[in-house]
DSSP file (Angstrom, degrees, kcal/mol; ACC not computed):
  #  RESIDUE AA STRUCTURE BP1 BP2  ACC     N-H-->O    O-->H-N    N-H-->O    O-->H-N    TCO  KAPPA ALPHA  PHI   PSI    X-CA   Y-CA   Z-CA
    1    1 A X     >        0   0    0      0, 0.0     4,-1.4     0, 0.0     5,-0.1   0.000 360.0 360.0 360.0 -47.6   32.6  107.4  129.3
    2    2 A X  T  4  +     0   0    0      1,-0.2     4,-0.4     2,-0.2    72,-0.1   0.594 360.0  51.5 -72.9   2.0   32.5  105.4  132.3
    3    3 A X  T >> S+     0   0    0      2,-0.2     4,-1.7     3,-0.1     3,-0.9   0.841 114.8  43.2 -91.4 -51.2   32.5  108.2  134.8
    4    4 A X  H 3> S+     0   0    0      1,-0.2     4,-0.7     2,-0.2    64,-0.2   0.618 110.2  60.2 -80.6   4.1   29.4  110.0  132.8
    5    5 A X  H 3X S+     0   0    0     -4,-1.4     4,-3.4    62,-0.3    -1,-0.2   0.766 111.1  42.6 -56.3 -57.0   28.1  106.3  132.8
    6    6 A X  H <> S+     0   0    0     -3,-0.9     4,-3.3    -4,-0.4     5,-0.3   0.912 109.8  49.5 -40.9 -65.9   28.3  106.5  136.8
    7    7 A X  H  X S+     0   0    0     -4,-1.7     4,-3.3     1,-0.2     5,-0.3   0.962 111.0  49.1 -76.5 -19.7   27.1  109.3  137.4
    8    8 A X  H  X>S+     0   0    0     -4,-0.7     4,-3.2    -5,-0.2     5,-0.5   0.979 116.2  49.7 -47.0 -44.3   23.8  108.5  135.0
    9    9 A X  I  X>S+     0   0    0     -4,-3.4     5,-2.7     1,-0.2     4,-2.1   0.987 112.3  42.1 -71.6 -35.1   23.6  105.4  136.8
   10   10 A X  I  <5S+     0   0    0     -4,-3.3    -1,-0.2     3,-0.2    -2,-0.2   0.875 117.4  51.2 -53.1 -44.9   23.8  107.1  140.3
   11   11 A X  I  <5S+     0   0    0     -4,-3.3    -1,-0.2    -5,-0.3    -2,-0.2   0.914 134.4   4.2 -72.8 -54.7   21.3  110.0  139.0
   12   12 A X  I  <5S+     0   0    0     -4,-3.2    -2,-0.2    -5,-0.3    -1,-0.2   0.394 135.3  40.3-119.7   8.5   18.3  107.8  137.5
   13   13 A X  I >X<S+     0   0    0     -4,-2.1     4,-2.5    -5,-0.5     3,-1.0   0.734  83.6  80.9-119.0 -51.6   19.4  103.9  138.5
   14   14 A X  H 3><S+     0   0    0     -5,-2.7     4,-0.9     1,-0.2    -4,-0.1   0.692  83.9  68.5 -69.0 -16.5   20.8  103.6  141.6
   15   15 A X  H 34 S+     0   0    0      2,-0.2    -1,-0.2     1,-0.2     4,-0.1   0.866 119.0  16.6 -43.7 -56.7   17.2  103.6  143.4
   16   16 A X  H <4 S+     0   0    0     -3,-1.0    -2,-0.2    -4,-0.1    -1,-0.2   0.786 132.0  43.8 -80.4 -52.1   16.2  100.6  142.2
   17   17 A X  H  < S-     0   0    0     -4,-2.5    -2,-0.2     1,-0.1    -3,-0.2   0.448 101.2-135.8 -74.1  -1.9   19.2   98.9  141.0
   18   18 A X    ><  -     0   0    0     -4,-0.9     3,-1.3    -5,-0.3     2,-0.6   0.291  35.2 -35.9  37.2-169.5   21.4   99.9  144.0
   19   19 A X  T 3  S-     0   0    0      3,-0.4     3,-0.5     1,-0.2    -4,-0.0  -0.441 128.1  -6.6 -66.1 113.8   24.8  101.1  144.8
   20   20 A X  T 3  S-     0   0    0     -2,-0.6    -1,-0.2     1,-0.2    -2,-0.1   0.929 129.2 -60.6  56.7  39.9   27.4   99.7  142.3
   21   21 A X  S <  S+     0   0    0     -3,-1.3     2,-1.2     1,-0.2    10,-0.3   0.151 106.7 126.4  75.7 -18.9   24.7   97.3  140.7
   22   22 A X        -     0   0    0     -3,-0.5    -3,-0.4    -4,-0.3     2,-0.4  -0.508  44.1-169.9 -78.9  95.7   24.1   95.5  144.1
   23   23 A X        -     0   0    0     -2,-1.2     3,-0.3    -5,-0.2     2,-0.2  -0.626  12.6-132.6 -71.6 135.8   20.5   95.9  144.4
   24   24 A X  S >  S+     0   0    0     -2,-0.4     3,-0.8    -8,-0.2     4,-0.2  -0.493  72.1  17.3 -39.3 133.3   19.0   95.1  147.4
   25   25 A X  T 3  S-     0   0    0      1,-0.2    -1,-0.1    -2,-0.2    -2,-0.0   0.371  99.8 -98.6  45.7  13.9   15.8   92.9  148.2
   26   26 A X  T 3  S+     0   0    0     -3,-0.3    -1,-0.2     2,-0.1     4,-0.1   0.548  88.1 124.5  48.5  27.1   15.6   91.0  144.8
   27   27 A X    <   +     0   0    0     -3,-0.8     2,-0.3   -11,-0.1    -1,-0.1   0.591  62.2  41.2 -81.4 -11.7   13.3   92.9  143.6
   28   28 A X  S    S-     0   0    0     -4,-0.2    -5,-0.1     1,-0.2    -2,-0.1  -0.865  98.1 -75.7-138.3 155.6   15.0   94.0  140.4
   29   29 A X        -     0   0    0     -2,-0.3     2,-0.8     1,-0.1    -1,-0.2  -0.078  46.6-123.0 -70.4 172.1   17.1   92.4  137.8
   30   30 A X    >   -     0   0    0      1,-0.1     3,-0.9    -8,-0.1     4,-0.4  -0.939  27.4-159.0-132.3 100.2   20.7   91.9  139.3
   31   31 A X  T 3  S+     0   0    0     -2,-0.8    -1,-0.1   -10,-0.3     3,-0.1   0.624  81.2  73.2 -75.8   4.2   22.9   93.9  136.4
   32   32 A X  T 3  S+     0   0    0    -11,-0.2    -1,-0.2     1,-0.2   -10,-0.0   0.299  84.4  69.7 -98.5  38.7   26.0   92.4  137.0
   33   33 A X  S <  S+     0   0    0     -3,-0.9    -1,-0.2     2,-0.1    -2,-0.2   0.771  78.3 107.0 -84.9 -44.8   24.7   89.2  135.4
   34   34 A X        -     0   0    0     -4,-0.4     2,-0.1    -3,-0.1    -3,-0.0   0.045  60.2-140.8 -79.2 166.5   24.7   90.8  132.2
   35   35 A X        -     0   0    0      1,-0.1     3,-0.2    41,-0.0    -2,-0.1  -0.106  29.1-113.7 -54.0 158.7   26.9   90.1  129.6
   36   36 A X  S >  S+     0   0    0      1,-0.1     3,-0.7    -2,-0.1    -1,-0.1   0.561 121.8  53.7 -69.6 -10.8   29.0   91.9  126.8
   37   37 A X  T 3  S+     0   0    0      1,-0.2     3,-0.2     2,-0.1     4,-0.2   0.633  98.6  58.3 -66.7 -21.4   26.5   89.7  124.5
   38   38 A X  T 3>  +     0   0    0     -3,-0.2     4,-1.1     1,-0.2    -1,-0.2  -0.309  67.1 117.5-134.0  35.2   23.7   90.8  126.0
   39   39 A X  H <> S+     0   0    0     -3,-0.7     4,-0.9     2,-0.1     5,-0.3   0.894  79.4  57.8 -75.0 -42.0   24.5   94.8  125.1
   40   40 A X  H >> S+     0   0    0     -3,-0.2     3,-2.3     2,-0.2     4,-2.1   0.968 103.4  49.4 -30.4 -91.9   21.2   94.7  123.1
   41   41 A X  H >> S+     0   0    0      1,-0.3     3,-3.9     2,-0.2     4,-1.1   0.678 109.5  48.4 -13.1-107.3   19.1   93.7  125.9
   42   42 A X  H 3< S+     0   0    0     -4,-1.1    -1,-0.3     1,-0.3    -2,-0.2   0.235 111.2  50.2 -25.5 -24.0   20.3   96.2  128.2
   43   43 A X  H <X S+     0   0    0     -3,-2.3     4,-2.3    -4,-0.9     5,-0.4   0.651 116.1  48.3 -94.1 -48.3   19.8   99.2  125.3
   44   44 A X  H <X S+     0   0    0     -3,-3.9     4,-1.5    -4,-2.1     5,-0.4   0.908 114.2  39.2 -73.1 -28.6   16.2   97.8  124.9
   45   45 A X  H  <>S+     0   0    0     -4,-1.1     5,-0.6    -5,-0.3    -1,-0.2   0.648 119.3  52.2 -93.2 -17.3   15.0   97.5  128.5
   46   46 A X  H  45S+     0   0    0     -5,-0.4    10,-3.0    -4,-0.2    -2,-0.2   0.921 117.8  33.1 -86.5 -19.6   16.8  100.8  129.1
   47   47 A X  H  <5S+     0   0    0     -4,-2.3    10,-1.1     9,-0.2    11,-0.2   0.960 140.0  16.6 -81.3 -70.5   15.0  102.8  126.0
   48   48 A X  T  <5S-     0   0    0     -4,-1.5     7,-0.3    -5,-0.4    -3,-0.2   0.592 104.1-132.2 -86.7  -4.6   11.7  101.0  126.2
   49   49 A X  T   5 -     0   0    0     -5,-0.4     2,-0.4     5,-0.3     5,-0.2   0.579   8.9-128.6  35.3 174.3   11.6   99.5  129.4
   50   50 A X    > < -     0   0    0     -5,-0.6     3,-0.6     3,-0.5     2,-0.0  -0.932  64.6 -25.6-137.7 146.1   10.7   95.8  131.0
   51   51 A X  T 3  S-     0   0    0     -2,-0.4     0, 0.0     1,-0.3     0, 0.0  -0.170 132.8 -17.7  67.3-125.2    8.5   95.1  133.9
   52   52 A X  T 3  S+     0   0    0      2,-0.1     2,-0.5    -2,-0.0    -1,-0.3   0.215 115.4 110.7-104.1   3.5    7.9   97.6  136.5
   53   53 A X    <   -     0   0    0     -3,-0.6    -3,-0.5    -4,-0.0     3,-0.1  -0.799  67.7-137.5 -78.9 109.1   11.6   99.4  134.6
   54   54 A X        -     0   0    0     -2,-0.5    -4,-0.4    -5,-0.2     2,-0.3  -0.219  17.2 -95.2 -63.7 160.0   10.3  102.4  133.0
   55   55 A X        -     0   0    0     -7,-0.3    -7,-0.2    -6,-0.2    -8,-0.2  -0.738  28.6-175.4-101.7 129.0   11.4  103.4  129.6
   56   56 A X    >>  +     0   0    0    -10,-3.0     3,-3.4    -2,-0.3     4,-1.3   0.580  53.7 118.8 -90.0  -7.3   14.4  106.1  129.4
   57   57 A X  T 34 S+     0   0    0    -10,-1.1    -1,-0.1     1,-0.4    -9,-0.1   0.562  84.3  26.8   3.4 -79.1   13.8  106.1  125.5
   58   58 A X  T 34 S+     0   0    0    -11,-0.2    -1,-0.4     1,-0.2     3,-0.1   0.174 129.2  44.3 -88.6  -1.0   12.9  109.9  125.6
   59   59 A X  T <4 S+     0   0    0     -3,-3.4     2,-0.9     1,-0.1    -2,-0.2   0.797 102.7  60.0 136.6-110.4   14.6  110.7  128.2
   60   60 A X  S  < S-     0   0    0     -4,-1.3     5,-0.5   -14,-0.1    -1,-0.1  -0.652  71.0-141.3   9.9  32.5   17.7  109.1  127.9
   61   61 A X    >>  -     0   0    0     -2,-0.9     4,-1.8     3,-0.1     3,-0.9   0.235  29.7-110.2 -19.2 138.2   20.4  110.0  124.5
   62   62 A X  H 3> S+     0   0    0      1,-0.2     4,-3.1     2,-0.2     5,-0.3   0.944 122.7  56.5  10.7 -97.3   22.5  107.1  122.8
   63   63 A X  H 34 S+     0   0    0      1,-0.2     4,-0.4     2,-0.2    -1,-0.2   0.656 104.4  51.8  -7.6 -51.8   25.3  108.4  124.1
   64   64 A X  H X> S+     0   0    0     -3,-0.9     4,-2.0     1,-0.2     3,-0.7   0.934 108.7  47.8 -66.4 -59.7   23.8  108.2  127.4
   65   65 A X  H 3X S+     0   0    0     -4,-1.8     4,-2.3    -5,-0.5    -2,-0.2   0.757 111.1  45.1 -70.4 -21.9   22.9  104.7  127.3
   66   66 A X  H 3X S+     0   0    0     -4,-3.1     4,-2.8     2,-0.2    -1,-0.3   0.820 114.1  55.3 -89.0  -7.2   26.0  103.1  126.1
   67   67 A X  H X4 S+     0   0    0     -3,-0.7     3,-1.2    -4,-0.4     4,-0.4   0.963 109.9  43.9 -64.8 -85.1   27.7  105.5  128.8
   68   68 A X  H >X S+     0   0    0     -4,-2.0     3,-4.8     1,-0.3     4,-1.3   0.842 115.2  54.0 -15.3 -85.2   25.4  104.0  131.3
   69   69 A X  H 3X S+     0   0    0     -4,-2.3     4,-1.7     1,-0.4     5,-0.3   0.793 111.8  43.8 -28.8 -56.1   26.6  100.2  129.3
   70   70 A X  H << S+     0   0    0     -4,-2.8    -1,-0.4    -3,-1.2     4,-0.3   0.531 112.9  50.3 -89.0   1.3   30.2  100.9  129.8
   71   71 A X  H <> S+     0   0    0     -3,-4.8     4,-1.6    -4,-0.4     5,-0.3   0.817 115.5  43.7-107.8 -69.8   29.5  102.0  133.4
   72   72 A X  H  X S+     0   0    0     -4,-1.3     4,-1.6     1,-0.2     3,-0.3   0.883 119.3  42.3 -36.0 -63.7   27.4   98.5  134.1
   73   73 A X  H  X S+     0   0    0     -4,-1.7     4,-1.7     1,-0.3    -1,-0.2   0.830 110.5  52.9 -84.7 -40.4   29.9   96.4  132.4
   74   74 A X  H  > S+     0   0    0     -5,-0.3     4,-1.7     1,-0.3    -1,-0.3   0.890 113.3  47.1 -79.6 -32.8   33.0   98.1  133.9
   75   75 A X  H  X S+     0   0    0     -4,-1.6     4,-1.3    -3,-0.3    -2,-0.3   0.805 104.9  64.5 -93.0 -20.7   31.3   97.5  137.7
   76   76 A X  H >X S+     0   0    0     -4,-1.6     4,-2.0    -5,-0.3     3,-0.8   0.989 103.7  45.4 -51.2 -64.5   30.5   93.8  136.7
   77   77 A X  H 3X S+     0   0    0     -4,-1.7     4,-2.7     1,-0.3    -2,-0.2   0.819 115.0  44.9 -23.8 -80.3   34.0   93.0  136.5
   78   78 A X  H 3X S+     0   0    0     -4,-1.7     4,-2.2     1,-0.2    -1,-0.3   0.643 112.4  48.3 -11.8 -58.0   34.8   94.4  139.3
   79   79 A X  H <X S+     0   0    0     -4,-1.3     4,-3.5    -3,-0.8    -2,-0.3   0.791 117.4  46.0 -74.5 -49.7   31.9   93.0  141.3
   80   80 A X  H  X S+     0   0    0     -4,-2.0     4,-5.4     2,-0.2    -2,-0.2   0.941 105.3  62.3 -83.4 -19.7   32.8   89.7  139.9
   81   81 A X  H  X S+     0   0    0     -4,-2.7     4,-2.4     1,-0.2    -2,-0.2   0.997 109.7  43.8 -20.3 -76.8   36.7   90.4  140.7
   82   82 A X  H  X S+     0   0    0     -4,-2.2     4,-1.0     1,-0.2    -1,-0.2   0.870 107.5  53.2 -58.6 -38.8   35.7   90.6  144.2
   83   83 A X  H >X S+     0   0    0     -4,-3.5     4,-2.1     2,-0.2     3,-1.6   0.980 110.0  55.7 -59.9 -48.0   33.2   87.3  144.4
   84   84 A X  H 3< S+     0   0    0     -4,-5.4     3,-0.3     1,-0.2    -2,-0.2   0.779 103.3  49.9  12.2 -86.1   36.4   85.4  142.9
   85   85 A X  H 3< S+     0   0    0     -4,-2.4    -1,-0.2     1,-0.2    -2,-0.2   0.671 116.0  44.6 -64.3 -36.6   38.5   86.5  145.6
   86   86 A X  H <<        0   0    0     -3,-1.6    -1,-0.2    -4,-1.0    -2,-0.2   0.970 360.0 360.0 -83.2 -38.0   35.4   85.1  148.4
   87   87 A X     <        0   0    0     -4,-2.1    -1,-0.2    -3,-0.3    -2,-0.2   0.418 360.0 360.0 -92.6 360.0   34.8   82.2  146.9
């Protein structure tokens, strides 16, 4: 799940969001903030969308999104693994 999670984000995400959640220029929400609490959120702002975030709603399958969710969540970790370790 988290490899077709990847590649979703890589395919329709990574533009905005950047490579492995690290967006660039702060122009966009910084996903390795969320939570596992905050799996709602993320399912609503990815189906309907928030801001300038277009809705993948129609687009987009279940499936898809919670692929995407275990993809997000699994690079947080990671991501926060590694600040740990710098700080």
């Amino acid at each position: 799940m988290v490899k077709q999670g990847e590649q979703l984000y890589n395919g329709r995400c990574l533009r905005c969001h950047g490579a492995r959640l690290a967006a660039v220029g702060g122009f966009t929400y910084d996903l390795r903030q969320l939570t596992p609490a905050q799996r709602d959120r993320f399912f609503q702002a990815v189906a309907k969308g928030k801001g300038a975030m277009p809705a993948w709603g129609d687009i987009l399958k279940a499936d898809q999104i919670e692929a995407l969710w275990a993809y997000v969540q699994t690079e947080a970790k990671i991501g926060e693994g590694a600040r740990e370790k710098r700080d």
